[in-house]
ZAMARGU-4260 file (C-alpha; in steps of 0.2 Angstrom, whole numbers, plus 5000, padded with zeros to 4 digits):
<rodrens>
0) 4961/5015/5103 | 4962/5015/5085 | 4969/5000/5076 | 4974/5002/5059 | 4978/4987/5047
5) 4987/4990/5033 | 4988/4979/5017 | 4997/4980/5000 | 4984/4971/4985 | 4987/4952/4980
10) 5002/4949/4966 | 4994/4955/4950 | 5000/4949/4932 | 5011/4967/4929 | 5021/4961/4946
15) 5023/4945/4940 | 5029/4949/4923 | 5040/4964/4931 | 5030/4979/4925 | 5030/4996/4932
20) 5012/4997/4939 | 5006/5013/4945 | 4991/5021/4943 | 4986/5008/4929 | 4978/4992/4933
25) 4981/4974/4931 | 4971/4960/4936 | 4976/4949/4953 | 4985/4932/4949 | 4978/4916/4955
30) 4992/4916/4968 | 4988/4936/4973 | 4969/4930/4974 | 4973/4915/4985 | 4982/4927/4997
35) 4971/4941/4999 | 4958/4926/5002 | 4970/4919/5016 | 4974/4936/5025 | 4954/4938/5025
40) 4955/4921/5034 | 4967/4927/5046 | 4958/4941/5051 | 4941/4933/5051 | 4939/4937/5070
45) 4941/4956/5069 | 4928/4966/5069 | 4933/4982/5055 | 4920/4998/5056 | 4927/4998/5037
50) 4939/4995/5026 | 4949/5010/5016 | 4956/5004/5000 | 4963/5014/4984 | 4951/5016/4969
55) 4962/5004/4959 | 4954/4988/4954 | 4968/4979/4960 | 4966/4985/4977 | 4947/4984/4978
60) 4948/4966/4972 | 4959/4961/4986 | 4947/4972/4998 | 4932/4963/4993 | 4943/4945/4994
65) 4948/4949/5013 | 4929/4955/5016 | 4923/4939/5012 | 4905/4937/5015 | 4907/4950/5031
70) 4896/4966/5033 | 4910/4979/5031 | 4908/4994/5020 | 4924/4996/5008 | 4928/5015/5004
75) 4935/5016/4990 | 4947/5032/4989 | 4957/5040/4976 | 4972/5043/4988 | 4977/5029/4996
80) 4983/5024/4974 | 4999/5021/4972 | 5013/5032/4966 | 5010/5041/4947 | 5024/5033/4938
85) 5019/5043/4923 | 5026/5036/4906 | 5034/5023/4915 | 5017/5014/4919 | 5016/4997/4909
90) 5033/4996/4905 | 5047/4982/4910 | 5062/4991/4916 | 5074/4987/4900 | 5060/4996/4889
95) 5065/5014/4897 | 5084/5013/4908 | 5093/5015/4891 | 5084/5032/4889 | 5081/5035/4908
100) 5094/5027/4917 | 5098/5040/4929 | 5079/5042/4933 | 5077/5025/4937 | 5093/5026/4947
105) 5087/5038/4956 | 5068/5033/4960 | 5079/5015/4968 | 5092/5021/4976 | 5090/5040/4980
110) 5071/5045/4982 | 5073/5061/4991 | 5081/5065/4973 | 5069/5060/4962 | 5060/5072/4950
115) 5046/5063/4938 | 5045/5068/4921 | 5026/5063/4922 | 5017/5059/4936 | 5024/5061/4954
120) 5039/5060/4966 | 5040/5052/4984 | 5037/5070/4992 | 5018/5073/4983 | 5014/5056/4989
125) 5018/5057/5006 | 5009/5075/5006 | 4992/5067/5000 | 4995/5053/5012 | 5000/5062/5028
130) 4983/5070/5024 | 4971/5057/5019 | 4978/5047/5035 | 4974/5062/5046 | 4957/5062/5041
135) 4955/5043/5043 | 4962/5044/5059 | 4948/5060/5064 | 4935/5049/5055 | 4937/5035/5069
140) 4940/5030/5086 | 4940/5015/5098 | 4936/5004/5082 | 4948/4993/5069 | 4951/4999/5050
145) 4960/4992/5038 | 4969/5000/5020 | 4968/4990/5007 | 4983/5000/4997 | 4999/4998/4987
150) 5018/4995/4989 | 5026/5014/4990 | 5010/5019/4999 | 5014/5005/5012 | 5032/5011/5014
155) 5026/5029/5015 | 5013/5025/5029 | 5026/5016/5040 | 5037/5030/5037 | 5026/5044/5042
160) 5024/5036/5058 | 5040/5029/5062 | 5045/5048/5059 | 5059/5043/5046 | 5064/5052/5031
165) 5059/5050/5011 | 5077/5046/5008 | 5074/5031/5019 | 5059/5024/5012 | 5067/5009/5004
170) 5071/5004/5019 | 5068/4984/5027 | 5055/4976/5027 | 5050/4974/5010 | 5032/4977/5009
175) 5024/4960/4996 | 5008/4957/4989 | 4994/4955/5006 | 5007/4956/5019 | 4999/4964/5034
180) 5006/4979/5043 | 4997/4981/5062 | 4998/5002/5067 | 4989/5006/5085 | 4986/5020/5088
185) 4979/5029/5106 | 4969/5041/5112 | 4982/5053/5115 | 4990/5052/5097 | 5003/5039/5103
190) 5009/5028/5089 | 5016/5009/5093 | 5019/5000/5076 | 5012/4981/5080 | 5019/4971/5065
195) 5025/4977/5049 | 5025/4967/5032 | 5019/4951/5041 | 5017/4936/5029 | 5015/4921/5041
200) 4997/4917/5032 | 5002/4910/5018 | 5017/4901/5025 | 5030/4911/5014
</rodrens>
């Protein structure tokens, strides 16, 4: 049996200041530190043969936070970053709706639709991750993993394997900063979603 933990990285300063926050980085906020250290608390009894996370510093950070001072190798990979927002990366959304206000529209409220100017749509990110999960699941068995990853790459995850469409991504829960997301996964390929956007560590 293969369990996979899923994660989102810690509140950074771009969330809290409501920045579109992509492939660009910015650093973890006290609050987002002190979470990612309480989810490593929480998990402190299980034993992870590794942990996955996005190449993003953001996400490393928050790996190394819920590592702690454990033995578990972190591998870092490119794939598991979050969606390529393009020329919207950095910005607050009133710096762009004027002149993008169908876009954005469209990116919230109808994904399935949404075509980037720069950078990607929902349907390239959920091709690179149907196929960077496929060779995580090959990569292990009968062990614990966790990703260590970001918020549409958490809603595309849970959606590849609740079998629901792009247009549905959106959907409840929301996914916030170190919630953890339990996926198990059997010998035969069976799928049972655990828990999904869990926050009960840090008591919000």
């Amino acid at each position: 049996m293969l369990n996979l933990y899923i994660t989102r990285h810690g509140e950074t300063e771009w969330n809290v200041e409501g920045r579109m926050q992509g492939w660009k980085n910015s650093n973890l906020t006290e609050k987002g530190i002190k979470n990612a250290e309480e989810l490593g608390k929480r998990l402190e009894d299980i034993e992870f043969r590794a942990i996955y996370s996005s190449s993003s510093q953001r996400a490393l950070h928050t790996a190394e936070l819920i590592r702690g001072n454990r033995d578990i190798e972190i591998i870092p990979d490119e794939n598991l970053r979050e969606i390529n927002l393009g020329s919207w990366e950095g910005k607050q959304k009133h710096e762009f709706e004027d002149s993008d206000r169908e876009g954005l529209d469209t990116f919230w409220n109808r994904p399935h639709l949404y075509k980037a100017k720069s950078g990607e749509d929902f349907f390239q990110v959920r091709a690179r991750i149907e196929a960077v999960l496929k060779r995580i699941i090959n990569e292990n068995k009968d062990c614990n993993v966790m990703l260590v990853t970001h918020a549409v790459i958490v809603k595309t995850i849970m959606a590849i394997f609740k079998a629901i469409p792009v247009e549905k991504i959106w959907e409840q829960p929301f996914i916030h900063g170190t919630s953890l997301s339990i996926v198990e996964i059997s010998a035969e390929s069976q799928i049972r979603i655990l828990m999904e956007g869990d926050m009960s560590h840090t008591g919000e």
